[in-house]
C-alpha positions as CSV (number, residue, x, y, z in Angstrom):
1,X,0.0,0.0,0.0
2,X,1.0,3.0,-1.1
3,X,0.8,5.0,2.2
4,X,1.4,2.6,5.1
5,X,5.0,3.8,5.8
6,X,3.7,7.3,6.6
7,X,0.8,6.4,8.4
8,X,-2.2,7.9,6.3
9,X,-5.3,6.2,7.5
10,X,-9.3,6.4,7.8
11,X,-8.6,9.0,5.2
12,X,-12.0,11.2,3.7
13,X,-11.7,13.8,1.2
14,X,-13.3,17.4,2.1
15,X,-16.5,18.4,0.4
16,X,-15.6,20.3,-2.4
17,X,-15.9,24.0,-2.2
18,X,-15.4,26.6,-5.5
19,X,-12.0,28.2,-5.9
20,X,-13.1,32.2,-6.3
21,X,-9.9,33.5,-7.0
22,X,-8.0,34.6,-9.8
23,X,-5.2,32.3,-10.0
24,X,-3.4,32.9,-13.2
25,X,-1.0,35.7,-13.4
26,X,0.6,36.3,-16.6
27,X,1.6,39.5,-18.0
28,X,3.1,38.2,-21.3
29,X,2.3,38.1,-24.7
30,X,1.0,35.2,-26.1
31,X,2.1,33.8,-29.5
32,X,-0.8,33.6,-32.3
33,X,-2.6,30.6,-31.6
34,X,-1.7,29.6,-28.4
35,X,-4.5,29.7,-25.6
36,X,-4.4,30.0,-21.9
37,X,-7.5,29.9,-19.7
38,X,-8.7,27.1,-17.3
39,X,-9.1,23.6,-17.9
40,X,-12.8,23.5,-20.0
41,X,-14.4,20.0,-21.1
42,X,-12.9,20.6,-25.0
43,X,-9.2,20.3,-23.6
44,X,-10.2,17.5,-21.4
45,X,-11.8,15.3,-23.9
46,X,-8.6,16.2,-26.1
47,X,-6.5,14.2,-23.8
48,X,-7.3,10.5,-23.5
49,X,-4.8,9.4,-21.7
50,X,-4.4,5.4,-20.2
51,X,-5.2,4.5,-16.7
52,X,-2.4,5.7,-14.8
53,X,-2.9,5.5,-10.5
54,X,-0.7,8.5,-10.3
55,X,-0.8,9.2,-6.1
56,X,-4.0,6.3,-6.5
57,X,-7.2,5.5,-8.2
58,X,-8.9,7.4,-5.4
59,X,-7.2,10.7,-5.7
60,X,-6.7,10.7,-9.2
61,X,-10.8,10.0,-10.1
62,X,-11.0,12.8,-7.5
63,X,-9.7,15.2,-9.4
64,X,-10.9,14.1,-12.7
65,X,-15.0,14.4,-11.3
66,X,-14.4,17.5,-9.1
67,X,-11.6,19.5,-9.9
68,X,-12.9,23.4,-9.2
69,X,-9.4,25.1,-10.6
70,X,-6.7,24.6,-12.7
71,X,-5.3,25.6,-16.4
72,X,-5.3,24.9,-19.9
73,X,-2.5,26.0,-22.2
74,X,-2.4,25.0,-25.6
75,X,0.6,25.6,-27.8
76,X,0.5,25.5,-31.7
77,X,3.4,24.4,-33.5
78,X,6.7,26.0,-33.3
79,X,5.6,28.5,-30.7
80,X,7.4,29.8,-28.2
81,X,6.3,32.0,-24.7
82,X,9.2,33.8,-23.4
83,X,7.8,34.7,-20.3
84,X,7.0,32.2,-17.3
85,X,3.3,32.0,-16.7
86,X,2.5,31.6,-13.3
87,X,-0.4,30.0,-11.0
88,X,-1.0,31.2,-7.7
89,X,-2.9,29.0,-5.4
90,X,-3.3,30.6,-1.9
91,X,-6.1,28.9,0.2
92,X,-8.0,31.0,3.1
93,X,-11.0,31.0,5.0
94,X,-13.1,32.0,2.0
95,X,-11.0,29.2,-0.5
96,X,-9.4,26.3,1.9
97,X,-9.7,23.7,-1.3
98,X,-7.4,23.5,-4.3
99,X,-8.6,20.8,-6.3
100,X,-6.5,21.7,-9.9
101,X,-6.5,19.7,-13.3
102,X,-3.9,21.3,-15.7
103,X,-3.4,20.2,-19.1
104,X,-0.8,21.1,-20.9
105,X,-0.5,20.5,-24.9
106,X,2.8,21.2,-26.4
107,X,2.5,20.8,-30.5
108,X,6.0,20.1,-32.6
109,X,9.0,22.4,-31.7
110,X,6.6,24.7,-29.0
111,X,8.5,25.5,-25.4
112,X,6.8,27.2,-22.6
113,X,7.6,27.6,-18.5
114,X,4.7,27.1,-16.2
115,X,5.7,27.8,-12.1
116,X,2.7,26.9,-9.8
117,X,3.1,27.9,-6.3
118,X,0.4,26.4,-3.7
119,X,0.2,28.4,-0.5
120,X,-1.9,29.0,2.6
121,X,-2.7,31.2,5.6
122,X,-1.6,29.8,8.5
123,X,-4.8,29.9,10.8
124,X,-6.7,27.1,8.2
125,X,-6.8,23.8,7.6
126,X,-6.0,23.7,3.7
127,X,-6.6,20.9,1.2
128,X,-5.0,20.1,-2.0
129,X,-5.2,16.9,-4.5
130,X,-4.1,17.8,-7.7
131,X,-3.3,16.1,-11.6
132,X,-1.2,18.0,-14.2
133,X,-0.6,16.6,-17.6
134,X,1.9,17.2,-19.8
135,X,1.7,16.4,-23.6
136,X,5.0,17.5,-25.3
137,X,5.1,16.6,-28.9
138,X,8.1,16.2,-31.8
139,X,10.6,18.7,-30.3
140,X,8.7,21.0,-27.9
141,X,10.2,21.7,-24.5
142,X,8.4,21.8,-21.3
143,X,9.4,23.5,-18.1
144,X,6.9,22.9,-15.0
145,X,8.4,24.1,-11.6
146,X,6.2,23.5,-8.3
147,X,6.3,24.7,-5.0
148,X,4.5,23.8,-2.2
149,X,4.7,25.4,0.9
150,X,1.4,25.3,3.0
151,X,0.9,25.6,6.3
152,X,2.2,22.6,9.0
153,X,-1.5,21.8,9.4
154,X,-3.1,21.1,5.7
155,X,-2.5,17.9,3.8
156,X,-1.2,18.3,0.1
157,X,-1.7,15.2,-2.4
158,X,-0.5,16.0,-6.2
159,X,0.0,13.7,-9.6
160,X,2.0,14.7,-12.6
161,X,1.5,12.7,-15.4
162,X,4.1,13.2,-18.7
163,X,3.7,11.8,-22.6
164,X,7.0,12.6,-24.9
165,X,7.0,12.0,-28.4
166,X,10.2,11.8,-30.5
167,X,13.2,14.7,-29.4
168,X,9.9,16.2,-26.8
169,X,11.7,17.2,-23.7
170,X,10.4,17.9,-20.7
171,X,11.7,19.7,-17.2
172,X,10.5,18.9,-14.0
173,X,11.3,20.9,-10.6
174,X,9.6,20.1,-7.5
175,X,9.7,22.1,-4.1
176,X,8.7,20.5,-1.0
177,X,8.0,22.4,2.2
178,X,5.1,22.6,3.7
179,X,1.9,20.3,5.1
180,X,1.4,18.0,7.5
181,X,1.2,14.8,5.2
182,X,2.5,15.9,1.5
183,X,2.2,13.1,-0.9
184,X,3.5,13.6,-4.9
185,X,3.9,11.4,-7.7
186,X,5.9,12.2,-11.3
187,X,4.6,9.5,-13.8
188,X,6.9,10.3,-17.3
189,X,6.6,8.6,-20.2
190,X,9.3,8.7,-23.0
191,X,7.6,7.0,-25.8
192,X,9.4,9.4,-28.7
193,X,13.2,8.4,-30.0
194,X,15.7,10.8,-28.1
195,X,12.7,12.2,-25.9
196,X,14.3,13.8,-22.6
197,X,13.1,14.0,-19.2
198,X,15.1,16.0,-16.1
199,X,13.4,15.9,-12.4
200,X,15.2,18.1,-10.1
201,X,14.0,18.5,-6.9
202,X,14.3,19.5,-3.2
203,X,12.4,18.6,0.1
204,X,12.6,19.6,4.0
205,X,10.9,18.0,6.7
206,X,10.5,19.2,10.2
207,X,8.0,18.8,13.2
208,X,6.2,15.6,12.6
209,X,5.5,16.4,8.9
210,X,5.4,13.4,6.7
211,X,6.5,13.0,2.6
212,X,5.6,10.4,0.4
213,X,7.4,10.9,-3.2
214,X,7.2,8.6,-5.7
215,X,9.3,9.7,-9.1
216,X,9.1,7.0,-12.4
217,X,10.7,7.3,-15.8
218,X,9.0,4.8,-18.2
219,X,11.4,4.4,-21.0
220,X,9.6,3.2,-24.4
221,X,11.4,5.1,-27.2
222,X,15.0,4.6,-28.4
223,X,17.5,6.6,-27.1
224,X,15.5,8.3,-24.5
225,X,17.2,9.9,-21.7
226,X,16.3,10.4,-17.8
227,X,17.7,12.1,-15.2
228,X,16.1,12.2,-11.6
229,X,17.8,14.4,-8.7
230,X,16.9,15.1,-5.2
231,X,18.2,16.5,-2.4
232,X,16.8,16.7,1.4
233,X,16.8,17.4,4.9
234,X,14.8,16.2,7.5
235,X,14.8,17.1,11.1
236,X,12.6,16.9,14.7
237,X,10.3,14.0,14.3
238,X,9.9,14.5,10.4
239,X,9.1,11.0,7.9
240,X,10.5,10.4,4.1
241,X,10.0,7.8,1.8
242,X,11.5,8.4,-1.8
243,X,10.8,6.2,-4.3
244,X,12.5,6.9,-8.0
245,X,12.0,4.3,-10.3
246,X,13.4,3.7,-13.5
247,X,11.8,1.1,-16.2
248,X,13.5,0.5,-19.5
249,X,10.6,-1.2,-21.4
250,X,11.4,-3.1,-24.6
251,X,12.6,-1.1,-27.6
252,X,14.0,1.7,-25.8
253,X,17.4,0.5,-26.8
254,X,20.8,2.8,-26.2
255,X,18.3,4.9,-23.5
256,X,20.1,5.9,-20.5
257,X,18.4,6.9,-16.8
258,X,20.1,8.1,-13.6
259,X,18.3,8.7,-10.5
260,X,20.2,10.0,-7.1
261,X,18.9,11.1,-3.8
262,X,20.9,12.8,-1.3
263,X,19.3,13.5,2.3
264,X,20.8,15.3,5.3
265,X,19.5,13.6,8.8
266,X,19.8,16.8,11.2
267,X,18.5,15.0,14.0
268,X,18.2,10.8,15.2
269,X,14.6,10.7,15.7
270,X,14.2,10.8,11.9
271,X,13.1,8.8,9.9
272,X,14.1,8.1,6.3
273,X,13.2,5.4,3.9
274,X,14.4,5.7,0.3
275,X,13.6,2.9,-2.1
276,X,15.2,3.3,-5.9
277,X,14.2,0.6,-8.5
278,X,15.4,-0.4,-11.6
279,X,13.7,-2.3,-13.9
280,X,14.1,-3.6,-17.2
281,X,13.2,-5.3,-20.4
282,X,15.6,-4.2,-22.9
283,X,19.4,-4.9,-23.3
284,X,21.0,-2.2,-24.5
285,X,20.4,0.2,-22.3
286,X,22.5,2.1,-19.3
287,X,20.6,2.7,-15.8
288,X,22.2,3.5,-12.3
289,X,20.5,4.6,-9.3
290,X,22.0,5.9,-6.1
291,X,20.9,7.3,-2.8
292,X,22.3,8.1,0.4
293,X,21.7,9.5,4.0
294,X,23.7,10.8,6.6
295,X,24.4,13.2,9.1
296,X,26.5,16.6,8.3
297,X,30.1,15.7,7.8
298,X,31.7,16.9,11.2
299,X,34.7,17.9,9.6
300,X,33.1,20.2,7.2
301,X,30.6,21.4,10.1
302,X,34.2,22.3,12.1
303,X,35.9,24.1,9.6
304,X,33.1,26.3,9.0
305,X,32.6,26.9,12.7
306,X,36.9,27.7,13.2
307,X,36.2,30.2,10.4
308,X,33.6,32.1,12.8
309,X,30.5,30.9,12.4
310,X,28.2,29.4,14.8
311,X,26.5,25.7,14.9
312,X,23.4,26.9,13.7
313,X,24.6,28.8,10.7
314,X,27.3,26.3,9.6
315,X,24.9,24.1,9.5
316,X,22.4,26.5,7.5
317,X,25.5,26.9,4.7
318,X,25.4,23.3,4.7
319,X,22.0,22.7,3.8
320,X,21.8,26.1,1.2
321,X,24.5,24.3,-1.0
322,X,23.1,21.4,-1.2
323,X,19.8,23.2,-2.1
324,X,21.1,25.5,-4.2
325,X,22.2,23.9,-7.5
326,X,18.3,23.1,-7.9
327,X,17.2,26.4,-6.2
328,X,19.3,28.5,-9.3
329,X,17.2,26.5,-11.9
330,X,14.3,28.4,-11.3
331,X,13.7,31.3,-13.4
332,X,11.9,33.7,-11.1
333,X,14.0,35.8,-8.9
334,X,11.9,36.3,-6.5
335,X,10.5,32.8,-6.1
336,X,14.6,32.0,-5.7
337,X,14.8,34.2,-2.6
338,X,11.3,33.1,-1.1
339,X,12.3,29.4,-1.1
340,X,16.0,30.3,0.2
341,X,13.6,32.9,3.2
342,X,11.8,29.8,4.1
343,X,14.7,27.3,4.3
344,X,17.2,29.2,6.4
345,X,14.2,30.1,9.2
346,X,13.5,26.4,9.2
347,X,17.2,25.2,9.6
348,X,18.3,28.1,12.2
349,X,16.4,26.2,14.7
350,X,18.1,22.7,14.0
């Protein structure tokens, strides 16, 4: 089961409520042809995509029956928006329930940046189940960054579903903060020759939040190519479990997949479990998968601290470089700075 090493149980979805705000902020230009609005019943019969569970059945058929937000960007062919469009999603007393289905159509050679940031006030109980899906055709390149950073007390439950036809490429960055329970899941499927898929991303847990992170790169096409990062910390009482997966079906001969996860254990009474797979049904093909946990390296934490720093901010230096490789891939300045605000006033304390 999908959730039994985090401990969700006897859970019941909210009743659904309607989103009221304006949620898209985009000052741009967009190229002839190309649309941008929210998801509408045209777009969504557009996409037939297979059974996938995504996060699970449950949340997934959720979404697809009640969803009361989300986008739809359409892209002709060989289009290209210069500027980032972003979605705001900031739940109060008047909107406590985010429940987005974006759909994404990328036609041949097409490239776009879409940040969604998912935020809430602190005094309410938010609630967010989510599914974006990506089409990127023949060429077009993708770029979908999201940050999550809700209050310690709202749940947060998001599926990402990809398609890539032949040389389609697309860009993953995921940034995980906030919520008591946060669960996400990247589904990507290469099915084009030479399609590309990067997933960077970057988590913190502290208190008793718990993550569940599941990140799969389904290799069909030849000569496909993967590439899954992360990097965490975890601290207080906090639970992790990573899973990155990486399946080489048949006929995606000479495709290559990486997957590494990197977590810094601030305190004992954490708890990480990280489980990378490999699978595979093809020969020639080159996979590795790594992952490791550990304490900061003492020797690194004393040099630091002889140079004049104390504990607490050697120990914030620490974390930032590890972060920021991931952190400088985002195109918005200010969304940079906000993450780096929110990650150094979490790891003073540790």
């Amino acid at each position: 089961m999908l959730w039994k090493r985090i401990g969700l149980e006897d859970f019941q979805f909210p009743s659904v409520l309607n989103y009221t705000k304006d949620y898209i902020k985009f000052e741009g230009e967009l190229p002839i042809g190309a649309e941008l609005n929210r998801t509408n019943e045209d777009m969504d019969n557009y996409f037939n995509a297979p059974k996938i569970q995504g996060l699970g059945d449950r949340f997934v058929s959720f979404v697809n029956k009640f969803y009361n937000s989300g986008i739809g960007l359409s892209l002709p062919p060989n289009t290209k928006i210069n500027s980032p469009i972003k979605v705001e999603f900031n739940m109060d007393n008047e909107n406590p329930i985010v429940i987005d289905k974006n759909i994404i159509i990328a036609e041949t050679g097409s490239q776009a940046t879409i940040v969604i940031d998912y935020s809430s006030n602190e005094e309410i109980e938010a609630f967010h189940n989510g599914l974006t899906i990506v089409y990127a055709k023949e060429n077009s390149v993708i770029n979908i960054i999201k940050l999550q950073r809700m209050n310690d007390i709202s749940r947060n439950f998001d599926s990402n579903i990809a398609f890539l036809e032949g040389q389609g490429k697309v860009n993953w960055i995921s940034v995980e903060l906030g919520c008591s329970i946060s669960g996400s899941s990247y589904y990507t499927v290469l099915e084009g020759e030479a399609s590309e898929s990067n997933l960077s991303s970057i988590y913190l847990g502290d208190g008793i939040r718990k993550m569940d992170l599941e990140y799969s790169m389904i290799h069909c096409g030849p000569r496909s190519i993967s590439n899954i990062e992360t990097k965490g910390v975890l601290k207080d009482k906090s639970k992790k479990v990573f899973r990155g997966n990486l399946d080489f079906k048949k006929g995606a001969r000479h495709s290559k997949g990486s997957e590494e996860e990197y977590v810094i254990l601030l305190d004992p009474t954490v708890k990480s479990d990280s489980i990378p797979a490999l699978l595979c049904s093809e020969d020639d093909v080159e996979g590795e998968h790594a992952a490791s946990a550990g304490q900061i390296d003492e020797n690194r934490l004393f040099y630091l601290m002889s140079r004049g720093l104390s504990e607490r901010e050697a120990k914030k230096l620490i974390v930032e470089a590890s972060f920021r490789p991931i952190i400088d891939k985002i195109p918005l300045k200010d969304l940079r700075e906000l993450i780096s605000s929110e990650v150094e006033g979490r790891i003073i304390d540790a």
